[in-house]
Every structure is written in structure tokens, then in C-alpha cells.
C-alpha positions as CSV (number, residue, x, y, z in Angstrom):
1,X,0.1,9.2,49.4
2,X,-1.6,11.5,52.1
3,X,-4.3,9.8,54.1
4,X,-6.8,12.2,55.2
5,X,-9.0,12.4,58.2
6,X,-11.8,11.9,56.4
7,X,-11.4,8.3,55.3
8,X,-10.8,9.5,51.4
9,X,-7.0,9.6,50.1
10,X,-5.3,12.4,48.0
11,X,-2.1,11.4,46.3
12,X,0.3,14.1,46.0
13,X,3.4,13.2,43.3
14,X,6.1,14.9,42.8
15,X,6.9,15.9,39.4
16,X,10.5,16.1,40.1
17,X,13.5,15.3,42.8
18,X,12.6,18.3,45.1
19,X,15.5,17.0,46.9
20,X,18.2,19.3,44.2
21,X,15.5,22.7,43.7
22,X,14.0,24.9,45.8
23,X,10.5,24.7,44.0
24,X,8.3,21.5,43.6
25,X,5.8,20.9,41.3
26,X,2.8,18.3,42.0
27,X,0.3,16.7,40.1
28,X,-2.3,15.8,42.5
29,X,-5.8,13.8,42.5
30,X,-8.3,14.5,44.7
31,X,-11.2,11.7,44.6
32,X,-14.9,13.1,45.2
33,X,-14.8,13.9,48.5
34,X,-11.0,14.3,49.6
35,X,-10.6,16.6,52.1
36,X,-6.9,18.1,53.6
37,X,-8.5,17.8,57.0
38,X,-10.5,20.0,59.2
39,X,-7.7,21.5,60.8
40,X,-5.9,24.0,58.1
41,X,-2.6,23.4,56.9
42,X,-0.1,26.1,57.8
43,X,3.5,25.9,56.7
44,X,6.9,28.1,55.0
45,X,6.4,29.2,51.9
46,X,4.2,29.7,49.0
47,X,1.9,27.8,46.8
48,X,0.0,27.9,43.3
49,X,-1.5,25.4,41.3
50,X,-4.0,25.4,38.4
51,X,-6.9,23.2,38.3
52,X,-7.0,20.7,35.0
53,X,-10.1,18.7,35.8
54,X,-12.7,18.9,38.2
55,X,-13.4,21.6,40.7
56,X,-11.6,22.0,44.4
57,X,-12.6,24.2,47.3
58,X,-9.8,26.1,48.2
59,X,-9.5,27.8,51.9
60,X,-7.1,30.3,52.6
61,X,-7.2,32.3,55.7
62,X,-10.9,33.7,55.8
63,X,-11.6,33.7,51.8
64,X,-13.0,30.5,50.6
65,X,-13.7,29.8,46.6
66,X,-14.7,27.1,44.5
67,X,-12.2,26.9,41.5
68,X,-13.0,24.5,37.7
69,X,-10.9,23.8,35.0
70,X,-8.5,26.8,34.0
71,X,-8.9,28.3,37.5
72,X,-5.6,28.9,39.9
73,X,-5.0,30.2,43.3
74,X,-1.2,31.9,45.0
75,X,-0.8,32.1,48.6
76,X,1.2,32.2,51.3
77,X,1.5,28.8,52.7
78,X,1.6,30.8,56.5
79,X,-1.8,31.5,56.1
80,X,-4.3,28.7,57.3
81,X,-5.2,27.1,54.2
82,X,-7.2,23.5,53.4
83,X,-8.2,21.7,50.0
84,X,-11.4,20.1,49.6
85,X,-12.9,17.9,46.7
86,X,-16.7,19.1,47.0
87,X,-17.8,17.7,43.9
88,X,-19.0,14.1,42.3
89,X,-15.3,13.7,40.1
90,X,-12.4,13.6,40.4
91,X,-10.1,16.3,40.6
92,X,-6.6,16.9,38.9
93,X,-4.4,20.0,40.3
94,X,-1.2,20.8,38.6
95,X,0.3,22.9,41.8
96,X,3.9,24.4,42.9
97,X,5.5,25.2,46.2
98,X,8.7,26.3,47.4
99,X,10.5,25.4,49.5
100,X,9.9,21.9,48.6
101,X,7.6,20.1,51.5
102,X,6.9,16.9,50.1
């Protein structure tokens, strides 16, 4: 579980032992209001993830959208990027990254 700046938590789990592949898949929840942080996240690699439930503000770099159900983003994880639960439900991303950060 990540604790966020914010005072709301997003729990990140891993899908499977990222520890013996070089790509990890996470099914995450983000609770109305979970926020990655005001500073952006900037790391090695490359993300994508596809949005099941809910809706998520997605950063990346300058570019900011609002993704719903059946919605998904791919970025490089260099660029600033943050995650933000702007809506009143819950939301459930189904996401990948390599390498394997969590």
C-alpha cells in the first residue's frame, strides 16, 4: 500500500512475482480522491494500464486527460507523470510496467 500526501491511500498489487519477469502487472484502486502526489512521479521504463471502473486523471508531461471505463494510456515512465482519482467512486486500473518497480 502507497500512502499518499494527500491523506487518501491507493493500493498497488502485484499481480505476479515481479521478482522472476521483467514486466509487472497491477491491479490498482484508487478511492475518490487518491492522488500520486503533487510532485510527479518520474522513473525507468514504461507504463500502460486500462481503466475497468471509474474514471482517473492521468498527467503525463504537459498533456493531462480524464480516462472512464475501457480507456488506456502508454508512456514513458521518464516523463513527469501523476495519477489522480477526481471523481466520487472508486477507481479500478488494470496497469503494466517494466522493469518491474513495485
Amino acid at each position: 500500500e502507497i500512502a499518499l500526501v494527500t491523506g487518501v491511500q491507493t493500493c498497488a498489487l502485484p499481480i505476479c512475482n515481479a521478482e522472476q519477469h521483467s514486466l509487472q502487472v497491477l491491479h490498482e484502486t484508487y478511492p475518490p480522491g487518491a492522488d500520486t502526489g503533487p510532485e510527479l512521479l518520474v522513473h525507468e521504463g514504461e507504463e500502460a494500464g486500462v481503466v475497468i471502473s471509474g474514471e482517473i486523471e492521468v498527467t503525463v508531461d504537459d498533456a493531462v486527460a480524464v480516462l472512464a471505463p475501457g480507456d488506456g494510456y502508454l508512456f514513458d515512465s521518464r516523463l513527469p507523470h501523476r495519477f489522480r482519482n477526481i471523481g466520487d467512486v472508486q477507481c479500478i486500473v488494470v496497469s503494466a510496467c517494466t522493469p518491474p518497480s513495485f
